[in-house]
C-alpha positions in Angstrom: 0.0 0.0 0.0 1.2 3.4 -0.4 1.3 6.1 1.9 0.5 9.8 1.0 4.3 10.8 1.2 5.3 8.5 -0.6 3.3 9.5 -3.6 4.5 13.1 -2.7 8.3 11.9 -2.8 8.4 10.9 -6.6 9.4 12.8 -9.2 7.2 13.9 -11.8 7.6 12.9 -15.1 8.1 15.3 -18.0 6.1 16.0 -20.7 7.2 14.3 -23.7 7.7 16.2 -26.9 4.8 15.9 -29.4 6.2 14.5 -32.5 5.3 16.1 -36.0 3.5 18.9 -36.8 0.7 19.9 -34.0 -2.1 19.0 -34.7 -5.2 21.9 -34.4 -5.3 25.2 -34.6 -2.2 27.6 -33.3 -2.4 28.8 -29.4 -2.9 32.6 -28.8 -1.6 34.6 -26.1 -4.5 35.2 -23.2 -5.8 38.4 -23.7 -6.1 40.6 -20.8 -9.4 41.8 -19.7 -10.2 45.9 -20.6 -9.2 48.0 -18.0 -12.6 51.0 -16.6 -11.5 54.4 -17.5 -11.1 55.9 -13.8 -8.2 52.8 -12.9 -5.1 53.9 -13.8 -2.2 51.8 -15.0 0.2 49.8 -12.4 3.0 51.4 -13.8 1.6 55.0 -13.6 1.5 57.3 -10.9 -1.7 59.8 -10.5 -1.0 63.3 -10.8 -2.1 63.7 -7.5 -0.3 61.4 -5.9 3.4 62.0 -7.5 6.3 63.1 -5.7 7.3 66.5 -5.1 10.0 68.2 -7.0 13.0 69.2 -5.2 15.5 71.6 -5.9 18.7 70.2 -7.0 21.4 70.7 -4.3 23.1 73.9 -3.5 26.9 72.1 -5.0 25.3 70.9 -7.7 24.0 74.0 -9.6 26.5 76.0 -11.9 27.6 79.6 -11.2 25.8 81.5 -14.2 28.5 84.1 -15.4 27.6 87.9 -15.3 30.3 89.4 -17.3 30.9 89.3 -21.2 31.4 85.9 -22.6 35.3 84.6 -22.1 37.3 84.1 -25.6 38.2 80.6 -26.4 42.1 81.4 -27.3 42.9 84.1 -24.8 45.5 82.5 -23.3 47.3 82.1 -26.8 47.6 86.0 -27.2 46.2 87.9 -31.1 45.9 86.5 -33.7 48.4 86.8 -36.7 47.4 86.8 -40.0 49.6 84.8 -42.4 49.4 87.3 -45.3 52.0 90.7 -44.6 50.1 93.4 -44.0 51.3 96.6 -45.0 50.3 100.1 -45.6 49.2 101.0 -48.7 50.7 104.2 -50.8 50.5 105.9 -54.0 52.5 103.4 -56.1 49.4 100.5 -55.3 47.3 102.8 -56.6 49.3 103.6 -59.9 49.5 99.9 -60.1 45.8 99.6 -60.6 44.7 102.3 -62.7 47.6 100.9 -64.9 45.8 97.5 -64.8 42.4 99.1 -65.3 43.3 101.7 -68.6 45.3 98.9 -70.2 42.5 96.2 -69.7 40.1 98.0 -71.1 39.0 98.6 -75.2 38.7 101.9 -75.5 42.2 102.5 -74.7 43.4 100.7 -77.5 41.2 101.7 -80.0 41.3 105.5 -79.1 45.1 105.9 -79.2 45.5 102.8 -82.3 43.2 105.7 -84.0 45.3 108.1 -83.0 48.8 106.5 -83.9 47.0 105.7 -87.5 45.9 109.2 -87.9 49.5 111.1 -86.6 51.2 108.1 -88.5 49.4 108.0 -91.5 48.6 111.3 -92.6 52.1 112.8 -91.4 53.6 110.3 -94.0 51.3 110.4 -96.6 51.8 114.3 -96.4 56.1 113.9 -96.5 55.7 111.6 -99.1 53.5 113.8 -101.3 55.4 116.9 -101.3 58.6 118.0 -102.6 61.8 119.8 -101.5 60.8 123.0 -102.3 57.5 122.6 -100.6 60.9 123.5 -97.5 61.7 126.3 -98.1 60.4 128.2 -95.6 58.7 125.6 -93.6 60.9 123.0 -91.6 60.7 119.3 -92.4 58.8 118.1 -89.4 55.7 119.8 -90.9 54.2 116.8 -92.0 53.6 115.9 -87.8 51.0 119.3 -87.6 48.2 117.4 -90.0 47.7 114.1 -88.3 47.6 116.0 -84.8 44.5 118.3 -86.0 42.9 115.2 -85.8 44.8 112.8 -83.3 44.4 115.2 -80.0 40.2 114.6 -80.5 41.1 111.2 -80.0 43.4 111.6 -76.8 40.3 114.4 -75.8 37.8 111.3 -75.9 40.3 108.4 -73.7 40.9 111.2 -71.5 36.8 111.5 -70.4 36.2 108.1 -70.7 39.2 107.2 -68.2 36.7 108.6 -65.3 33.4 108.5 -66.8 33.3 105.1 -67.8 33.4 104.7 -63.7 30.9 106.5 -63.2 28.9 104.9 -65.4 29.0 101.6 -64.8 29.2 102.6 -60.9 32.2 100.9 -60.8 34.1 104.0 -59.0 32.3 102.5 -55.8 34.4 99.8 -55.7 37.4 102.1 -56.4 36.5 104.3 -53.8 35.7 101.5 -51.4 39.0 99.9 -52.0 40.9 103.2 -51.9 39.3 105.6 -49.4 41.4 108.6 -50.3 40.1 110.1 -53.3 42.9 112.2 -53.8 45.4 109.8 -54.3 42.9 107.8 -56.8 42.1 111.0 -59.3 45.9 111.3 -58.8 47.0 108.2 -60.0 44.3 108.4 -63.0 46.0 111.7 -63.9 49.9 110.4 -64.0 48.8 106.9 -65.5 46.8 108.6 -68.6 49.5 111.5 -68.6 52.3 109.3 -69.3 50.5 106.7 -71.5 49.1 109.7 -73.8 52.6 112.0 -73.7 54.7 109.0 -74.3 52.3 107.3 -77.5 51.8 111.1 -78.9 55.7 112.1 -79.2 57.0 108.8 -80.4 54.4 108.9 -82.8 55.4 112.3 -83.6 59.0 111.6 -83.7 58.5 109.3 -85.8 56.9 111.5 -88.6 59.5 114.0 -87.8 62.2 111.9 -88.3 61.0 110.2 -91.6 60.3 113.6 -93.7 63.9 114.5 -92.5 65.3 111.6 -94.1 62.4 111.7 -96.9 63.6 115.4 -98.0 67.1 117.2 -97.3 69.3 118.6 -100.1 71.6 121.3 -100.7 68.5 123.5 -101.3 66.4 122.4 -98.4 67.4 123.8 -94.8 67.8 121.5 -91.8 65.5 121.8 -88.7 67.3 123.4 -85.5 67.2 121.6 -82.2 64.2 124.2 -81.7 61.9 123.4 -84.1 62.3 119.6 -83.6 61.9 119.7 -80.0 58.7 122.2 -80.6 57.3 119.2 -83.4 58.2 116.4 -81.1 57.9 117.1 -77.4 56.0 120.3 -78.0 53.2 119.0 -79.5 53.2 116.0 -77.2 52.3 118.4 -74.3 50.0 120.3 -75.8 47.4 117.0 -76.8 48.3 115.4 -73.7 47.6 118.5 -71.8 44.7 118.4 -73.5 43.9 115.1 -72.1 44.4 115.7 -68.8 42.0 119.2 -69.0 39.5 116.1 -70.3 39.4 113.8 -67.7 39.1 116.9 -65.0 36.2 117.8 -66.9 35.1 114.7 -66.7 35.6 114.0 -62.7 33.9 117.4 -63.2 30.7 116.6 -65.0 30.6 112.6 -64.2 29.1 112.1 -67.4 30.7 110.8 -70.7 28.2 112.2 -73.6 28.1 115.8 -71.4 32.0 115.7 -71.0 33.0 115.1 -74.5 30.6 117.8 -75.9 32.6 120.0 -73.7 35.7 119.1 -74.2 34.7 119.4 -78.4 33.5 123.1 -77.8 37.2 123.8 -76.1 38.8 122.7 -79.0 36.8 123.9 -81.8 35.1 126.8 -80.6 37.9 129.5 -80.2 39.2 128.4 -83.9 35.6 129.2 -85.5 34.2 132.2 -83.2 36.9 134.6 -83.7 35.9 134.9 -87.5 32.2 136.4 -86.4 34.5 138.3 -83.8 37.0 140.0 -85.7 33.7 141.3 -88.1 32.8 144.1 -85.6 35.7 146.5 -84.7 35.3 146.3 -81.1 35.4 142.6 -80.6 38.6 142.5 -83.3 41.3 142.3 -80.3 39.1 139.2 -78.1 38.9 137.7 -81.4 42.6 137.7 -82.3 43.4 136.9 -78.7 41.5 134.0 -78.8 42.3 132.7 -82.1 45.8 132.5 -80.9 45.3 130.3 -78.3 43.3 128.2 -79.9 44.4 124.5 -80.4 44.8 124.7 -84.2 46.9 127.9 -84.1 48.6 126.6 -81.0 49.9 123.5 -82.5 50.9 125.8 -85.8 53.4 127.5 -83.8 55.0 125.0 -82.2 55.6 123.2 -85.5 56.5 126.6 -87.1 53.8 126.8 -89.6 54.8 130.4 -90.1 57.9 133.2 -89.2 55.2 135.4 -87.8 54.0 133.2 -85.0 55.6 132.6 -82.0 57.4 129.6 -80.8 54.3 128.1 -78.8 55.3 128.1 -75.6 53.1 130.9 -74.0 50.1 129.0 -75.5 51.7 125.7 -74.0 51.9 127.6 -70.7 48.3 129.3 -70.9 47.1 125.4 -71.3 49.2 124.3 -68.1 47.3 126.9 -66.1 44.2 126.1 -67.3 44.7 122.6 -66.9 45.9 123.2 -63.2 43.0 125.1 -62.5 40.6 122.5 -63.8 42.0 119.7 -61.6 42.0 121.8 -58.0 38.4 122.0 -58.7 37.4 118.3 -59.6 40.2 117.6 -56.6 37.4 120.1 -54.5 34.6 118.5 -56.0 35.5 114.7 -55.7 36.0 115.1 -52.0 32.8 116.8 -51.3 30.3 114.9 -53.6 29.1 111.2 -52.7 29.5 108.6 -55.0 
């Protein structure tokens, strides 16, 4: 017979494995039963009933700082930039208005026009005349006709140098970049200066020089040291005088069409008024006086056109002053006007 505890005392025996597939449908998790709305979840606390917040402790809680905000790399003193810095002068600014004139179109076709017409028309005159066409008039004649027409190009480069600035508002970035306006309209007026002075008297020279070699004789007389440097270097002042009374017209006006108008009336004006002038008797003396000093008659006396005129320096000087006095003012003008 068998007791109770011995029934208890023996091991149970485990399920065997069923073998195959199982058989009937597949077993589904027990659903849980649906929870009323006022019974809250285990795992969530009632509003009412959560804890109350407290403060973190007094070591715990970072010092908010009151003054400005510390730099990351003050301890590693300024900082150096890797590029030299140094002060700009004069000579940066030459540098650019170099880059600028000789970057740009109209330079080169205004004085190519300019060399053809000096060039062109000197030679074609020394090579249609003859040696007695010399008798009375040096060699370096030929020079005078291409320059009639020449210094209305150098007039025309010498506007657009500043206008052209102004008009595509490209003088703010000069400006900008250069803050001294001064030394900007200064480096304008050496750059075009030089570029017009040194194109017009090699051009010239070489016209000069060619009619020398073209006609000379027995009966023809040579030019003196005078009259060369007068149909050389003379004449290369005067149209790039000219030039330079252009572009201070033009930092002037700040306008290209209103500039070159100007700048046309200069030039032709004083050689066509004086012949309405000189028609009443007591306007005869401002007509002669200003058909003197007009470009045409100016240029005629420093090539010697004629014994009766002077050499053509006091009209070369008149220029000068004029000149002078048209650059204080767009100096004046340029520093008080905006942009």
């Amino acid at each position: 017979m068998t007791t109770p505890y011995q029934h208890q005392s023996q091991a149970p025996v485990p399920p065997q494995a069923p073998q195959g597939p199982p058989q009937g449908p597949p077993q589904t998790a027990p659903q849980m039963p649906p929870r009323a709305p006022h019974q809250a979840a285990p795992h969530q606390i009632p509003p009412h009933q959560a804890a109350p917040h407290h403060p973190a402790p007094q070591a715990y809680q970072q010092p908010v700082p009151s003054g400005p905000p510390s730099q990351p790399y003050a301890g590693m003193g300024p900082y150096t930039s890797p590029i030299p810095v140094r002060r700009t002068h004069l000579g940066n600014a030459l540098a650019s208005e170099w880059t600028k004139i000789k970057s740009v179109r109209s330079t080169i076709w205004t004085l190519g026009v300019m060399v053809a017409l000096v060039i062109g028309i000197g030679l074609l005159v020394a090579a249609t005349t003859n040696d007695t066409d010399y008798h009375t008039v040096p060699t370096t004649l030929p020079g005078f006709f291409g320059t009639l027409l020449g210094q209305l190009c150098v007039v025309t480069l010498g506007v657009l140098v500043i206008t052209s600035e102004y008009g595509t508002g490209m003088i703010r970035t000069t400006l900008t970049a250069s803050p001294q306006r001064s030394r900007v309209l200064t480096a304008k007026a050496l750059v075009f200066f030089t570029l017009s002075f040194t194109t017009t008297t090699v051009s010239l020279a070489l016209v000069a020089y060619a009619s020398m070699g073209m006609h000379g004789g027995p009966d023809v007389p040579e030019p003196t040291g005078d009259e060369i440097l007068g149909a050389t270097v003379g004449a290369g002042l005067y149209v790039s005088l000219l030039g330079l009374l252009s572009l201070a017209v033009g930092a002037i006006l700040r306008h290209s069409a209103g500039a070159i108008t100007t700048m046309l009336g200069v030039v032709l004006l004083p050689a066509i008024l004086p012949a309405f002038l000189m028609m009443s008797d007591s306007l005869r003396d401002l007509g002669e006086k200003m058909l003197e000093y007009s470009s045409p008659q100016s240029l005629a006396s420093l090539f010697r056109l004629d014994e009766s005129l002077n050499s053509g320096w006091p009209q070369l000087s008149a220029l000068a002053v004029v000149t002078a006095g048209a650059m204080i003012a767009a100096y004046a003008l340029l520093e008080k006007r905006d942009v």
